[in-house]
VMD Tcl script that draws the C-alpha trace (Angstrom):
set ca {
  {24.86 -48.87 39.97}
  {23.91 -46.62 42.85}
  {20.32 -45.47 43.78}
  {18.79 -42.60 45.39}
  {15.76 -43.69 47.24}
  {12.94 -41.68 48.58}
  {10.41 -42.72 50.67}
  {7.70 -40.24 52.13}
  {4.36 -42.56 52.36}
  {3.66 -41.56 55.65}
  {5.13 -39.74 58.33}
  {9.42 -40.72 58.06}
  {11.00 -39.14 55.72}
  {13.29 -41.73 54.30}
  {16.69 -41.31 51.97}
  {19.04 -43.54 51.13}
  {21.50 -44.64 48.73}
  {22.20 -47.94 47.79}
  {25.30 -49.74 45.89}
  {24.60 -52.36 43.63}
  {27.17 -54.74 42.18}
  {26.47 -57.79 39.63}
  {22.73 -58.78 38.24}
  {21.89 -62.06 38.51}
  {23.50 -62.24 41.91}
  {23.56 -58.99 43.22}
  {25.57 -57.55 46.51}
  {24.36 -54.69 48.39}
  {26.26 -52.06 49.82}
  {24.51 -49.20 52.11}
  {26.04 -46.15 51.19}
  {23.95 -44.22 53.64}
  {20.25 -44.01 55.14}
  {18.92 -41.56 56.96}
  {15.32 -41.56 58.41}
  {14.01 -38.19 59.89}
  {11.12 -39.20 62.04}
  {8.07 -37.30 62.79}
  {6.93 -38.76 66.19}
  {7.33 -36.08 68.15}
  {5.26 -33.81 66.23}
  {2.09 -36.30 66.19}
  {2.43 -37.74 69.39}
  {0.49 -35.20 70.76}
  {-2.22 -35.60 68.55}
  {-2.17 -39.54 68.85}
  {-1.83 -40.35 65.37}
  {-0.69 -38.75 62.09}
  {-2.04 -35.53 60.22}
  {-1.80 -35.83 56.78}
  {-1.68 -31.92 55.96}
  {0.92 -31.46 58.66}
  {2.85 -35.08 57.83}
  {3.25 -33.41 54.87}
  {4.64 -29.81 56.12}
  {7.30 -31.84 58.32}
  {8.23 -33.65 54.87}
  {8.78 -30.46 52.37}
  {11.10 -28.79 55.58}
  {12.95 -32.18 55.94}
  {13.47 -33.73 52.41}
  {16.64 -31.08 51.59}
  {18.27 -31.10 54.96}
  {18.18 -34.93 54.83}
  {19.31 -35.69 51.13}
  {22.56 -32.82 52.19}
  {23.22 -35.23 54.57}
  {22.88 -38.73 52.82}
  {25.00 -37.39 50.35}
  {27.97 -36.17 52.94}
  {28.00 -39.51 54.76}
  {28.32 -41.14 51.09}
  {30.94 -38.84 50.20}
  {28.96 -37.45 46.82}
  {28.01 -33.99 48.60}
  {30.22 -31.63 46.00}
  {29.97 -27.96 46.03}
  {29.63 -26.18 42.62}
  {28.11 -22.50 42.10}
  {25.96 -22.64 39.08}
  {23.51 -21.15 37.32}
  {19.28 -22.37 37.09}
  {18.71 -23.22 33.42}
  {16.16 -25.67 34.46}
  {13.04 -24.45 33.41}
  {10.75 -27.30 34.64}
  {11.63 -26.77 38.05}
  {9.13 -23.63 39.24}
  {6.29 -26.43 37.42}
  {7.33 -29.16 39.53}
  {7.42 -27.29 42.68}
  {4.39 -25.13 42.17}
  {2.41 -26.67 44.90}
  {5.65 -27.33 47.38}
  {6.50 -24.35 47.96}
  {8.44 -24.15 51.43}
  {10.54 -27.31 49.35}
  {11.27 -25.11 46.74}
  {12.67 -22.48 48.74}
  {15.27 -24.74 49.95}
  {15.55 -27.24 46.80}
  {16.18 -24.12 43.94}
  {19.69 -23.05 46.39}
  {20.39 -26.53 46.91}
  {20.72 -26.81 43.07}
  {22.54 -23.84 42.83}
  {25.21 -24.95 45.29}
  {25.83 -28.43 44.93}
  {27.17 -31.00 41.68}
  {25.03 -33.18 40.21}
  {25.95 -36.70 42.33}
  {27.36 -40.11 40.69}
  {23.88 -41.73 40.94}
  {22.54 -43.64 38.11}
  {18.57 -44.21 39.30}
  {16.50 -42.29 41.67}
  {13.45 -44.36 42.80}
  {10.63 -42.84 44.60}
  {7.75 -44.19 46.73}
  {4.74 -43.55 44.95}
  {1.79 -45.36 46.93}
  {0.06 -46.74 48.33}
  {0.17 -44.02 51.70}
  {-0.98 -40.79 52.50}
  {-1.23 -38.58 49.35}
  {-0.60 -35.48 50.14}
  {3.08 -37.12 52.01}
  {3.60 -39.16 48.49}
  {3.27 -36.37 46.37}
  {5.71 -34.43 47.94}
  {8.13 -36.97 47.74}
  {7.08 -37.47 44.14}
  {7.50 -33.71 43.51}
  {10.76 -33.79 44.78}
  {11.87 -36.67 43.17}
  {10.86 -35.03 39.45}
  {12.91 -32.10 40.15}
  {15.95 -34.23 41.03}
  {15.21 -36.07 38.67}
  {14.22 -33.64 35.60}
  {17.57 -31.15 37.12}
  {19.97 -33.57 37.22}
  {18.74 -35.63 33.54}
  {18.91 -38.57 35.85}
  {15.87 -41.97 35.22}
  {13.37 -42.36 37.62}
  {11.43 -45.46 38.73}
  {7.64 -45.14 41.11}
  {8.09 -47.89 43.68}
  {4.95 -49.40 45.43}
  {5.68 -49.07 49.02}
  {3.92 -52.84 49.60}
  {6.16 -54.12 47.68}
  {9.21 -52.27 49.14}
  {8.11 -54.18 52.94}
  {8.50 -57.54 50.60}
  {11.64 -56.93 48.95}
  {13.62 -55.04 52.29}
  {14.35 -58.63 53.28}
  {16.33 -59.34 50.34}
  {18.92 -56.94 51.56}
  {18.58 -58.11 54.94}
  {19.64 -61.37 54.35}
  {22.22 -61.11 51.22}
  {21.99 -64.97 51.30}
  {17.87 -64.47 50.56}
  {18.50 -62.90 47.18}
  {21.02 -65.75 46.02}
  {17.73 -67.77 46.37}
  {16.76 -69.03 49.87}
  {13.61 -67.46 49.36}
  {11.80 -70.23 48.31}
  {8.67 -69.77 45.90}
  {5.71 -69.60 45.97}
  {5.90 -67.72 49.24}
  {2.95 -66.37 51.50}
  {3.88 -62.50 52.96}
  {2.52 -60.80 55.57}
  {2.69 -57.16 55.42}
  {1.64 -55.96 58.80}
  {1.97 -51.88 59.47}
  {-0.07 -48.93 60.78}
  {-2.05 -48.59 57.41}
  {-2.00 -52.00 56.04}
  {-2.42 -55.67 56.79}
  {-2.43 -57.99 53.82}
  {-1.53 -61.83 53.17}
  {-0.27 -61.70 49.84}
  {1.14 -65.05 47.45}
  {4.15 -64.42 46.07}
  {5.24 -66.72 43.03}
  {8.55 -64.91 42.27}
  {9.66 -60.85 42.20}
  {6.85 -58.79 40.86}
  {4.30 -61.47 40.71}
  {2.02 -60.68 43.41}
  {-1.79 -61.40 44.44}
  {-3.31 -60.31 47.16}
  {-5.60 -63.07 49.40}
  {-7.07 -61.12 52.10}
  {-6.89 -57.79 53.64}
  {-8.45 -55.92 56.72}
  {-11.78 -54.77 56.31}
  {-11.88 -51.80 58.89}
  {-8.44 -50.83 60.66}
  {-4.85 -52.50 60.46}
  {-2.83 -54.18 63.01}
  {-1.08 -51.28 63.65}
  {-3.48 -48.86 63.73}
  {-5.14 -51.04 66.23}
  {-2.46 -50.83 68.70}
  {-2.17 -47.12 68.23}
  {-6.04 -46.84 69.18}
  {-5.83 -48.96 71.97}
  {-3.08 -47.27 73.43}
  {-4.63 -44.03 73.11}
  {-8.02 -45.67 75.04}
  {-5.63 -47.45 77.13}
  {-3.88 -43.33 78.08}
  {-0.27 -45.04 77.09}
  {0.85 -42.77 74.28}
  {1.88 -43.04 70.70}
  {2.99 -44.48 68.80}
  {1.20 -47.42 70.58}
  {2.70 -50.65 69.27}
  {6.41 -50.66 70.50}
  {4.79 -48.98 73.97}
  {2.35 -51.95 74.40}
  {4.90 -54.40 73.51}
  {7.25 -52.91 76.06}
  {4.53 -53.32 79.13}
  {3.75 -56.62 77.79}
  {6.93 -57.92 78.29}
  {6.56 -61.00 80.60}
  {2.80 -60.69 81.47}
  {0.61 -64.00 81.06}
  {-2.42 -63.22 79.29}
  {-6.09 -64.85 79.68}
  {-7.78 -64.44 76.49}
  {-9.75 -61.55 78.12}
  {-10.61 -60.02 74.59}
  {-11.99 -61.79 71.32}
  {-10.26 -62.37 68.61}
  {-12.20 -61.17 65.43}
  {-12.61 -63.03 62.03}
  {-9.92 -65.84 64.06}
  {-12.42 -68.62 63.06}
  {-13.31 -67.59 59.20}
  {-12.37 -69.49 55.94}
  {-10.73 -66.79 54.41}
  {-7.57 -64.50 54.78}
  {-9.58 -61.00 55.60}
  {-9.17 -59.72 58.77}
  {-10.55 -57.12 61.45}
  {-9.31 -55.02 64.18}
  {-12.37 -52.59 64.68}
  {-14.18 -54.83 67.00}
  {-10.81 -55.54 69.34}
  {-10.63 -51.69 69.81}
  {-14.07 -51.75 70.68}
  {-13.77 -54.43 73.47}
  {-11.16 -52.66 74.89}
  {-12.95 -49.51 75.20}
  {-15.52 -51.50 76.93}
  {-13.75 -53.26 79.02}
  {-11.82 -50.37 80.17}
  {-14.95 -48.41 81.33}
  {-15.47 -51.19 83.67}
  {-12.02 -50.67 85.49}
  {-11.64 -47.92 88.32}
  {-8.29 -48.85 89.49}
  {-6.41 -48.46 86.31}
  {-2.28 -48.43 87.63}
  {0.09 -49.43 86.23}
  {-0.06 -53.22 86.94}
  {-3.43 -52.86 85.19}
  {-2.09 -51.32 81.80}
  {0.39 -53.66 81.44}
  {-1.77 -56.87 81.51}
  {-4.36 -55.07 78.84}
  {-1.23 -54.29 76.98}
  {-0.51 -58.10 77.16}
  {-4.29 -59.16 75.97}
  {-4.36 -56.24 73.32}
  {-0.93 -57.77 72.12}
  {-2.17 -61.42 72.03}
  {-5.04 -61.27 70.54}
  {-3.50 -59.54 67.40}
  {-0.94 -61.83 66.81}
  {-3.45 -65.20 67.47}
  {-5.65 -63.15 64.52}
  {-2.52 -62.66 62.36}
  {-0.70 -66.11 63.10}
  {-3.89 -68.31 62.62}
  {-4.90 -66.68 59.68}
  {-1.14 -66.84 58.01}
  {-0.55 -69.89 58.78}
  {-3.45 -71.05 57.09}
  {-2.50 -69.63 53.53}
  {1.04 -71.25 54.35}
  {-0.96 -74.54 54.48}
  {-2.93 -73.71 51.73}
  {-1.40 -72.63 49.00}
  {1.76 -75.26 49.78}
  {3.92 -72.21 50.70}
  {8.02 -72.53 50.93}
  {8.81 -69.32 52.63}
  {6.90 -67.47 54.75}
  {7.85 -63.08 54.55}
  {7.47 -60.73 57.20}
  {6.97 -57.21 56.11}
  {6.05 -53.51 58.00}
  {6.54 -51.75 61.01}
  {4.43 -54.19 63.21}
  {7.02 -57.10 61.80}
  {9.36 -55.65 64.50}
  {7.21 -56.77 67.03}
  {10.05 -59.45 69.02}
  {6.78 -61.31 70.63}
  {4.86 -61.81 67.04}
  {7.99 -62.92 65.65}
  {8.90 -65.20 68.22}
  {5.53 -67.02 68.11}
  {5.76 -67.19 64.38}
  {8.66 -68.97 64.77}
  {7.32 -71.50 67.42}
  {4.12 -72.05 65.20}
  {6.51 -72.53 61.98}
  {9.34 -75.17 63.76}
  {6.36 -77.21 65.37}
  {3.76 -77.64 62.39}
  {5.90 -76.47 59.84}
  {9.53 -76.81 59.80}
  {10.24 -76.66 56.41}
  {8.81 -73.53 55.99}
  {11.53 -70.93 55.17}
  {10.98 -67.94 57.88}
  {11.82 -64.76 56.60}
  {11.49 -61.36 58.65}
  {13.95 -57.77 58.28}
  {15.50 -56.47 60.89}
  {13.58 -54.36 63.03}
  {15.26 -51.09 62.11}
  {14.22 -52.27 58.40}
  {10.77 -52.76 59.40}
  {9.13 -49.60 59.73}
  {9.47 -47.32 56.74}
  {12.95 -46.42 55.31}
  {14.74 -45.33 51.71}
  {16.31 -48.03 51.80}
  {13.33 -50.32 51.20}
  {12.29 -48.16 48.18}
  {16.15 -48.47 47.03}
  {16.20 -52.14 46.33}
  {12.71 -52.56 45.50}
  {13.61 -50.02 42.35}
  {16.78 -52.39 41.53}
  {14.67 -55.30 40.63}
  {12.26 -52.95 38.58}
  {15.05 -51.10 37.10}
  {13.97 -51.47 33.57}
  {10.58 -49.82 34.27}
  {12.22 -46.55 34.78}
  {9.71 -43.47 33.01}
  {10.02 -40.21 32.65}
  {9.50 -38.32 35.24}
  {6.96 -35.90 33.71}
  {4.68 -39.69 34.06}
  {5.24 -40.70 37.74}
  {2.09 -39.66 39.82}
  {1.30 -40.33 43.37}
  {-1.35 -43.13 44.49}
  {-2.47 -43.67 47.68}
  {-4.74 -46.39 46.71}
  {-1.92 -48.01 45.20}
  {-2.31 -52.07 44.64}
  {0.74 -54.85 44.65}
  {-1.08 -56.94 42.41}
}
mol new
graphics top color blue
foreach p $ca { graphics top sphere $p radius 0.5 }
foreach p [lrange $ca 0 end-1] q [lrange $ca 1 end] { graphics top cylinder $p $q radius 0.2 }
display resetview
């Protein structure tokens, strides 16, 4: 089967399509993925804007699905008429999409694709529901099934087509997963595909929303995490900055007090060159990944773990991976350490893609599929 995935949560707008041969043991074939980022536009601003996130999505979604289906080879011209009449009811509240969406339609064959899955939360709503919206028109146009995909999930499940030897069962369950990114940091158990709980969760701001805010206090830029992992590179750190929640009994975590000691401690500096920022890099850097190791680790221990999953754009972090890996191979080596590749990390359709393979019988129609940005994986 092949799948159209779409994958607007936040600020990337993410399409790809995805080839899937066999059931039990399935093999993956990229067909294309295309990511059209949004940095540029927010950088200014130091973060993301949901109301203009969303803009940047309904001008990008058509330009990028034209050219996922080129580089797939399913891009086929055919003049047609509009006999759809759900279309104008779909698109009533994306309207610079449906100025380029109705003469896509009009131009261009219906594709060979048998599912379309869409990202439907959790993430920024107003970015979800236009990827929902445009998902029901391709969808309700082209008589084509579509499936909602919970974007936690999708960070999980990436790794599966990462590592084609993962999904003919080296993923050992149960399995703890950390999904790490700018709006999320959970430890979640994982008995098997689709059976999910959730053990603890940040209480104030994620991991990676912490290194953004840093790096903005810090006058380094955004986004903030691959910056402060660049000027970390090679810097010995002296625990200069607590670690919050480290020490508790349970999985929950929080980030707000780190941002605050840095602000602090920064007020204190006059000198601040460049030697300067790259040791608070280092410390900012450290201290997250001692909060997210020791606490990980510990639900390894636990709940007798056999894997352990990496998930989300902070995942790409080299250093937090590497350390992972040194904790795992001296105090657990039998531990089964799973993390994407670092272009699979951060948001992408192709995430969404495989995530709606494994749910493929829970397709709906698409008058039912609704955006949530309060989503759950449980």
């Amino acid at each position: 089967m092949k799948i159209l995935a779409i994958e607007t949560s936040c600020d990337d707008t993410g399409i790809a399509i995805l080839e899937v041969k066999g059931d039990k043991n399935p093999v993956f074939t990229v067909l294309s993925n295309i990511i059209a980022s949004q940095i540029e536009v927010h950088q200014k601003y130091g973060g993301v804007f949901p109301a203009m996130a969303k803009r940047e999505h309904q001008k990008n979604l058509v330009p990028t699905l034209v050219e996922v289906l080129k580089r797939a080879g399913m891009l086929k011209e055919k003049t047609s008429e509009l006999k759809n009449k759900n279309l104008d009811t779909i698109l009533e509240r994306e309207q610079e999409l449906q100025k380029q969406l109705i003469p896509f339609f009009k131009k261009h064959a219906k594709p060979d694709i048998d599912l379309i899955a869409i990202t439907n939360g959790p993430g920024l709503e107003p970015c979800l529901w236009t990827g929902v919206n445009f998902a029901k028109a391709l969808s309700a146009f082209w008589n084509i099934p579509a499936i909602p995909v919970n974007h936690i999930e999708s960070h999980i499940l990436v790794n599966l087509l990462d590592d084609p030897s993962a999904s003919s069962g080296q993923v050992k369950f149960p399995a703890i997963a950390l999904v790490v990114s700018g709006g999320h940091t959970q430890i979640i158990l994982v008995r098997g595909i689709g059976k999910y709980k959730i053990l603890g969760e940040t209480r104030d701001d994620a991991a990676g929303e912490c290194f953004d805010k840093c790096a903005k206090l810090l006058g380094l830029g955004y986004p903030g995490g691959p910056i402060i992992s660049k000027l970390a590179e090679g810097i010995e750190t002296h625990r200069a900055l607590p670690r919050p929640m480290v020490g508790t009994k349970d999985y929950d975590f929080s980030f707000s007090g780190l941002k605050t000691a840095v602000l602090y401690a920064d007020r204190k500096i006059s000198n601040k060159n460049a030697q300067y920022k790259k040791q608070m890099s280092a410390e900012v850097q450290q201290a997250i990944i001692d909060v997210l190791i020791k606490k990980t680790i510990k639900a390894v221990k636990d709940f007798k773990a056999k894997s352990l999953i990496l998930g989300g754009g902070v995942s790409a972090n080299q250093e937090l991976r590497k350390q992972f890996q040194t904790k795992l191979e001296k105090e657990s080596p039998q531990i089964n350490f799973i993390a994407p590749k670092p272009s699979l990390s951060t948001d992408n359709g192709l995430m969404t893609a495989i995530t709606g393979f494994y749910h493929k019988k829970n397709t709906k129609k698409w008058q039912d599929i609704e955006a949530n940005g309060n989503l759950r994986v449980e």
